[in-house]
C-alpha positions as CSV (number, residue, x, y, z in Angstrom):
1,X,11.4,-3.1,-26.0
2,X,14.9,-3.9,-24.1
3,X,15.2,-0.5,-22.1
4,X,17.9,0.0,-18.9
5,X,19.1,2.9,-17.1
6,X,21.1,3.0,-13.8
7,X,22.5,6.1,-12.8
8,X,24.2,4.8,-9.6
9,X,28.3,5.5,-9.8
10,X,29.5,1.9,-8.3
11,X,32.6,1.7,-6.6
12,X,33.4,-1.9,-6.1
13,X,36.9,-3.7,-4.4
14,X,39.0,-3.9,-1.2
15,X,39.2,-0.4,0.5
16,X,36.9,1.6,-1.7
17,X,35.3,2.9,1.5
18,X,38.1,5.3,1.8
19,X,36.3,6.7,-1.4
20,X,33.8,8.4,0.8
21,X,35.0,11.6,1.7
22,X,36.0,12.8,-2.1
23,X,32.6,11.9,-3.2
24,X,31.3,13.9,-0.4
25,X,33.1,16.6,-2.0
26,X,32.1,15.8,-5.5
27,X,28.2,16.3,-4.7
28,X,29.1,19.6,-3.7
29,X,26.5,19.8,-1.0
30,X,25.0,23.4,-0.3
31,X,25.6,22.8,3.6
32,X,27.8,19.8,3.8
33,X,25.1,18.3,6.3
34,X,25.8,14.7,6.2
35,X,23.4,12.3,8.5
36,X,25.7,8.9,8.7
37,X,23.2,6.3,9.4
38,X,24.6,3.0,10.7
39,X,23.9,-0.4,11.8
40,X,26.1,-0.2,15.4
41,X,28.7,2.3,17.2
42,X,31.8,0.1,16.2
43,X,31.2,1.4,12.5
44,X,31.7,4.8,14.1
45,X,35.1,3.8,15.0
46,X,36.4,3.0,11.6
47,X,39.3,5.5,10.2
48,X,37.3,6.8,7.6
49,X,34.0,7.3,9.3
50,X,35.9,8.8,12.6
51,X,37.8,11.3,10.6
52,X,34.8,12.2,9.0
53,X,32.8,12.7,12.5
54,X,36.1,14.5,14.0
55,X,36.4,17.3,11.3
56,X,33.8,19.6,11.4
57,X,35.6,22.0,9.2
58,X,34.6,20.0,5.7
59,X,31.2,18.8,6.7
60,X,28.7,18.6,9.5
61,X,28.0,14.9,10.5
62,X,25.1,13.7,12.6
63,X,26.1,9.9,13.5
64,X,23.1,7.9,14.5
65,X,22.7,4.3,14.9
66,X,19.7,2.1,13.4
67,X,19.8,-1.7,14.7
68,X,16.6,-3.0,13.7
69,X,16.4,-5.8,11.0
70,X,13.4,-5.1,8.4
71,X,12.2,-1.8,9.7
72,X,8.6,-1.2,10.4
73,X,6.2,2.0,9.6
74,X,6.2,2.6,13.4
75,X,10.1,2.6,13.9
76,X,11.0,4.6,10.2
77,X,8.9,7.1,12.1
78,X,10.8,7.7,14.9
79,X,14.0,7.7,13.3
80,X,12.6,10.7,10.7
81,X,11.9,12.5,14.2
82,X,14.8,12.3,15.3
83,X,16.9,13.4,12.7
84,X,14.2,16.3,10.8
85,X,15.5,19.0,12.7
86,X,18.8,18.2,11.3
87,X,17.7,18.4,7.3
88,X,20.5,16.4,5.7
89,X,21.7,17.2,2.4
90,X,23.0,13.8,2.3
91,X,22.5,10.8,3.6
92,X,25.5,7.9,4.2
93,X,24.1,4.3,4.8
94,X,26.0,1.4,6.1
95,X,25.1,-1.5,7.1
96,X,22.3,-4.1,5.2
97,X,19.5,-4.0,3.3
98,X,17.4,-2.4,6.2
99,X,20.3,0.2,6.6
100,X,19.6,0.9,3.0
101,X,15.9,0.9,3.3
102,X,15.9,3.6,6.1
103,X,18.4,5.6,4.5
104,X,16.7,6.2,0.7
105,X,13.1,6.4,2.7
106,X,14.3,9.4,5.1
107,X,15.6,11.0,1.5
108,X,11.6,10.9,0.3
109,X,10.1,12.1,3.9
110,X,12.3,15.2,5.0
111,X,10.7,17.1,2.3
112,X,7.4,16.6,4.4
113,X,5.6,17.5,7.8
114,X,4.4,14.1,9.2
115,X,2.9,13.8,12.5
116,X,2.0,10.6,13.2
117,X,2.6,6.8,12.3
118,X,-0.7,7.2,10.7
119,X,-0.2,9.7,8.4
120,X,3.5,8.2,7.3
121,X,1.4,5.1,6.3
122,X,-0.7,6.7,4.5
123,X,2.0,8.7,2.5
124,X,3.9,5.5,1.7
125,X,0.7,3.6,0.9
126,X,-0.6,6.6,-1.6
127,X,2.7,6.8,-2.8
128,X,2.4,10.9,-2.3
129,X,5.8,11.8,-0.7
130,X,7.9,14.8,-2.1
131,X,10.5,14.4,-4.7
132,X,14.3,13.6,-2.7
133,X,15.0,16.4,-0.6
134,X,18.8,15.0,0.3
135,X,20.7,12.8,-2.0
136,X,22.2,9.1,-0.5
137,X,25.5,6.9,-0.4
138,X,25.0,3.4,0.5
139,X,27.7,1.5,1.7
140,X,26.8,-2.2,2.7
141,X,28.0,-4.5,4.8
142,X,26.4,-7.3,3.8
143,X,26.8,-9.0,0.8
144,X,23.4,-9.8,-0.8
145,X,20.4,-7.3,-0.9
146,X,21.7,-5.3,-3.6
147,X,19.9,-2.1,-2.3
148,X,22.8,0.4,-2.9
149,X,21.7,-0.2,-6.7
150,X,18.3,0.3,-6.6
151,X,15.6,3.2,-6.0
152,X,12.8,1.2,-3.9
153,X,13.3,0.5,0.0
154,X,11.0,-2.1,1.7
155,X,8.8,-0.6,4.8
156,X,7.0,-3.3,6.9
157,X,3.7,-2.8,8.2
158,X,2.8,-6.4,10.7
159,X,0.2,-4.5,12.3
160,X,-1.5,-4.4,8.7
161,X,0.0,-7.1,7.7
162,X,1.1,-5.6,4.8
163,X,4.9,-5.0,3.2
164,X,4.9,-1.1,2.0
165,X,7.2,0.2,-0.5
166,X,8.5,3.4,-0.8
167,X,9.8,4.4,-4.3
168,X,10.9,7.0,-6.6
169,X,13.0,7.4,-10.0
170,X,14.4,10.0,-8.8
171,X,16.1,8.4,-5.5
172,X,18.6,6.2,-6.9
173,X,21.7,6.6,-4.9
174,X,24.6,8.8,-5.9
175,X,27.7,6.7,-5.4
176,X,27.7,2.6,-4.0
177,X,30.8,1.6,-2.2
178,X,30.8,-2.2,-2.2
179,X,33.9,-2.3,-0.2
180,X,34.5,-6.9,0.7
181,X,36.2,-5.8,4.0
182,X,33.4,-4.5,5.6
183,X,31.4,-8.0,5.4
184,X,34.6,-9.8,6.9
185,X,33.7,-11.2,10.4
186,X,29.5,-11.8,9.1
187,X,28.6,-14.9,10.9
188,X,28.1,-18.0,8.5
189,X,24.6,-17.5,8.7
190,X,24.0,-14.6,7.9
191,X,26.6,-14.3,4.9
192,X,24.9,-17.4,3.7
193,X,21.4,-16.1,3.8
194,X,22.9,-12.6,2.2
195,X,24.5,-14.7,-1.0
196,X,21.4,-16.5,-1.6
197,X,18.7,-13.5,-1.6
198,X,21.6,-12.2,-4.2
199,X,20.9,-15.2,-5.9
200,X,17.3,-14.5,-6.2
201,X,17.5,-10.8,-6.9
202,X,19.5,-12.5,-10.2
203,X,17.1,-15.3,-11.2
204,X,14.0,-13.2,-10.3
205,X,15.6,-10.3,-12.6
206,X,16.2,-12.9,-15.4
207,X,12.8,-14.0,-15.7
208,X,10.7,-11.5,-14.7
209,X,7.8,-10.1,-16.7
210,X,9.7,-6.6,-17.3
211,X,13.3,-8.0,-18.0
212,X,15.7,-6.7,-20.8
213,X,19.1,-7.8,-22.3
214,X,21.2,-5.9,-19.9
215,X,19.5,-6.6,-17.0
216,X,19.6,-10.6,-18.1
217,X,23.4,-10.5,-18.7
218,X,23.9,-8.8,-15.2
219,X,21.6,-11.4,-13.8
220,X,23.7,-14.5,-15.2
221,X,26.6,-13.2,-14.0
222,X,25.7,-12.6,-10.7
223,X,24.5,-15.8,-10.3
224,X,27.1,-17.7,-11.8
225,X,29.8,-15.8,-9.4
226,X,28.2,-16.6,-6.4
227,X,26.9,-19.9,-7.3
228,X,31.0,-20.7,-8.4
229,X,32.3,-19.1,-5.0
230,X,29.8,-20.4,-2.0
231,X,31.7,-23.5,-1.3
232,X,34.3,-21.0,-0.3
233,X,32.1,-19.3,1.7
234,X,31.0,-22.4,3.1
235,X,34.7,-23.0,4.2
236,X,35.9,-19.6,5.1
237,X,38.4,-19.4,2.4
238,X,39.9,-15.8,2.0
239,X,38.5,-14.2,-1.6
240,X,35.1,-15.5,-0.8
241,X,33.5,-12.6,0.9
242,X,35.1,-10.6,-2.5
243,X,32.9,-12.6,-4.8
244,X,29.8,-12.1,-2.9
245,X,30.0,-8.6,-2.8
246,X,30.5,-8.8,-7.0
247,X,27.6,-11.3,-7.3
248,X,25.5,-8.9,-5.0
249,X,26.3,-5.9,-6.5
250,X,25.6,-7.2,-10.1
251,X,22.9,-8.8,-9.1
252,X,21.5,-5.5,-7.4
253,X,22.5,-3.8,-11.2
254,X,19.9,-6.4,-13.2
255,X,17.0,-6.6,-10.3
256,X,16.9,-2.6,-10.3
257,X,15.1,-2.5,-13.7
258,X,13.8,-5.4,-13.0
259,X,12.2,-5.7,-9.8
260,X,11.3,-9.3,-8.7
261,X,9.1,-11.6,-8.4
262,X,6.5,-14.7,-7.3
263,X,9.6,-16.0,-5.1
264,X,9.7,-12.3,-2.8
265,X,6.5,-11.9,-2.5
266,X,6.0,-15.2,-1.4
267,X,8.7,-14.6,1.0
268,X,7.4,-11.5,2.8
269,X,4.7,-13.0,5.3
270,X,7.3,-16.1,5.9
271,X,9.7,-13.4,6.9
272,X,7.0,-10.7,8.7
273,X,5.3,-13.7,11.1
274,X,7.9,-16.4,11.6
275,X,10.9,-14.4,11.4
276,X,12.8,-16.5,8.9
277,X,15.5,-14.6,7.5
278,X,14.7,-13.1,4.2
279,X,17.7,-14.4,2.4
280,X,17.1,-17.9,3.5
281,X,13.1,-17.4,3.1
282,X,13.2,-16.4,-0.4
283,X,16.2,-18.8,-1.6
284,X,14.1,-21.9,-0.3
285,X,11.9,-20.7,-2.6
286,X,13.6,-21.0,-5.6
287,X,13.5,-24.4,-7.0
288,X,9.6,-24.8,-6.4
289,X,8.9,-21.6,-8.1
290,X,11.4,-22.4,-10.9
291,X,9.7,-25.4,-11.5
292,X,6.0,-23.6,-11.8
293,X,7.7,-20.9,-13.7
294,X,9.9,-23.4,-16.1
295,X,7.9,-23.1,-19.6
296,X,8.2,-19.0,-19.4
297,X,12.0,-18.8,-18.8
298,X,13.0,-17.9,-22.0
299,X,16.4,-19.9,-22.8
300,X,16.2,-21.5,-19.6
301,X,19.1,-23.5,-20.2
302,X,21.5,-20.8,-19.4
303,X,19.7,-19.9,-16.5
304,X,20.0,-23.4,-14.9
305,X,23.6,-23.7,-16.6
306,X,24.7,-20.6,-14.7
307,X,23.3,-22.5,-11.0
308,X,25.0,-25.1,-11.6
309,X,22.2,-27.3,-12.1
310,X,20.1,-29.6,-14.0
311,X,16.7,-28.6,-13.2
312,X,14.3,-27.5,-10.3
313,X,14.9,-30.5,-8.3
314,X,18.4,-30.3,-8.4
315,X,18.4,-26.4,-7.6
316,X,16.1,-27.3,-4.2
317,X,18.3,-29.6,-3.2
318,X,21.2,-27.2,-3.6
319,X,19.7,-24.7,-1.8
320,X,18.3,-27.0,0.4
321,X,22.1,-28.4,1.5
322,X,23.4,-24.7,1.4
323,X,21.2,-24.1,4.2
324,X,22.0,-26.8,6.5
325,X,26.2,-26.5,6.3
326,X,24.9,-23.2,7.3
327,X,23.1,-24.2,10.5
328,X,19.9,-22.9,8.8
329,X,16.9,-25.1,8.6
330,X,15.1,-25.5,4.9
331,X,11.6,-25.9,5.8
332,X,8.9,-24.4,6.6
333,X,8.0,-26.6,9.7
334,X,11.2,-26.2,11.2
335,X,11.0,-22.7,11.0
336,X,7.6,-22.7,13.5
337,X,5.2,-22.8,10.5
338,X,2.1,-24.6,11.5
339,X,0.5,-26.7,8.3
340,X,-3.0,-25.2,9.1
341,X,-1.3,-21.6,8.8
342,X,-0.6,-22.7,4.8
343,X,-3.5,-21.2,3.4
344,X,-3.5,-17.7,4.8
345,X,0.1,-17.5,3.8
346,X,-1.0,-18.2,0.1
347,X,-3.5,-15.3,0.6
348,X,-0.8,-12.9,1.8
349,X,1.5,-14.1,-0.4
350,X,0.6,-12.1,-3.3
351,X,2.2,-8.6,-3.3
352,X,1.4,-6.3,-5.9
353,X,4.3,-5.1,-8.1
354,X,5.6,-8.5,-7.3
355,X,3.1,-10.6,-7.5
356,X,2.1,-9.9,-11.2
357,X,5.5,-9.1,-12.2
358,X,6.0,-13.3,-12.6
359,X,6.5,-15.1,-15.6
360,X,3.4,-17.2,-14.9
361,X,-0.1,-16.1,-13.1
362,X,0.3,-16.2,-8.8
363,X,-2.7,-17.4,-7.4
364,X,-3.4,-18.7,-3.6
365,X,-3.7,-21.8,-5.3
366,X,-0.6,-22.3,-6.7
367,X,1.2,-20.8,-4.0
368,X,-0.3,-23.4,-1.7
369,X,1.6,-25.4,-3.9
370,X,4.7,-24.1,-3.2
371,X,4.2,-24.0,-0.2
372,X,3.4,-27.4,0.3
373,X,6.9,-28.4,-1.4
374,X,8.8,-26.3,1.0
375,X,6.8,-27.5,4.4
């Protein structure tokens, strides 16, 4: 049964930020409290955000600043201390994926007295937070975790070693502004690593155990406009940062139905205890779970049509070379991975949700695999 629903109003294009403040307006918050959660002070500094902190008369802002990449359990904790008193009716995030994260997890938690680190875990892992208390806009800045789109935001847990998820139908955000601007000045590195997870949120979407025809459609396209637009990205050439924020945003459209698959939760330990970048983690990847997955793509051939490629040789090597122009490495070893460290990764390398949401059976067998092929 082919089923889709995404209630998310996207806003995508040059200058769509400047959107914010009507659809502050159109939610018609009961106390116009507004917590603006962002990734540094400079975003503070921008026109629309500073007119927006400046005029109290419209709507009460709380500006407060999140820096950590792929937020932990311990520090979503402290940032839901800080800002509880303040009970948002809305939230604003900007920034990446982690921005995102925070932002839709605080939405799920400020319905709720939590006293320690402890006791957050334990409502994340039970899954028994309150319905949203405050609605969310996302805004990102990067180009590539598609998180505006979706209703799930990643929590990690290294002291467990464990990658939490905290989810809920009803947390979808109200309005995305995928504004290209606001990714303009991303270092190579990290715009590369951005397009790429895109790239995965799309192939993972089109393959996955729970995919539909819309979702599929979205996923093609996404990957076909980045895939089309990364040599441009590769060189600096003006429009490039546009077509990542398309690619992202379409791509975060499919894998919201969707979820993903064997190649993220491979990826999470890689990222949790080496600190490879998830983008670049997941992308390298690809090609070796294609190739284990190949038999269960249904009409592959667009799929591989749509990269660009022949096959799952020809997509690692892509990747593989995207990387390097990057200044990334593309394996395992030269990331700090240890060839005796191989086998635990295959046994945390099967997330649930994830995991058994691939076209094939993931085993720590077959993962080793992989694994090997990336080392």
């Amino acid at each position: 049964m082919n089923r889709y629903y995404n209630p998310v109003h996207t806003i995508q294009g040059a200058g769509c930020v400047d959107c914010l403040p009507q659809l502050l307006e159109d939610m018609e918050l009961p106390d116009k409290s507004v917590l603006l959660l962002a990734w540094g002070e400079n975003v503070f500094q921008k026109p629309v955000f500073s007119k927006l902190i400046e005029d109290n008369k419209n709507f009460n802002i709380c500006p407060r600043v999140f820096k950590e990449s792929n937020p932990t359990v311990e520090q979503l904790f402290d940032i839901y201390q800080e800002t509880k008193q303040f009970r948002p009716s809305a939230v604003v995030a900007v920034g990446g994926g982690s921005i995102m994260d925070v932002g839709k997890s605080l939405c799920c938690l400020y319905g709720s007295e939590i006293a320690d680190v402890d006791g957050l875990r334990e409502m994340i892992r039970e899954k028994n937070y309150t319905a949203p208390k405050a609605r969310w806009i996302g805004i990102p800045t990067t180009a590539g975790t598609g998180s505006e789109a979706t209703c799930w935001a990643t929590i990690w847990d290294p002291s467990q070693d464990a990658k939490r998820s905290v989810e809920n139908h009803e947390n979808y955000a109200y309005a995305a502004l995928v504004d290209p601007e606001l990714a303009e000045g991303m270092p190579l590195r990290l715009a590369v690593s951005s397009a790429l997870d895109a790239v995965a949120h799309a192939v993972e979407s089109y393959w996955a155990k729970g995919t539909n025809c819309v979702s599929k459609a979205l996923a093609l396209n996404a990957v076909q406009v980045i895939m089309r637009h990364l040599e441009e990205l590769l060189s600096g050439q003006e429009g490039a940062h546009d077509a990542m924020a398309q690619g992202s945003m379409l791509a975060g459209l499919a894998f919201s139905n969707t979820k993903t698959t064997a190649c993220h939760s491979i990826s999470y330990p890689l990222t949790m205890h080496y600190n490879i970048p998830h983008g670049t983690a997941v992308s390298m990847l690809l090609g070796p779970v294609f190739r284990m997955n190949a038999e269960a793509i249904e009409d592959r051939g667009a799929l591989l049509q749509a990269l660009g490629v022949s096959g799952a040789e020809e997509l690692k090597e892509r990747i593989d070379s995207i990387l390097r122009r990057s200044g990334q490495p593309c394996s395992l070893h030269a990331w700090g991975v240890g060839r005796e460290d191989l086998p635990h990764l295959a046994e945390l390398g099967i997330t649930k949700g994830r995991a058994d949401n691939n076209p094939v059976e993931v085993t720590a067998e077959n993962i080793l695999s992989v694994l090997e092929e990336i080392f």
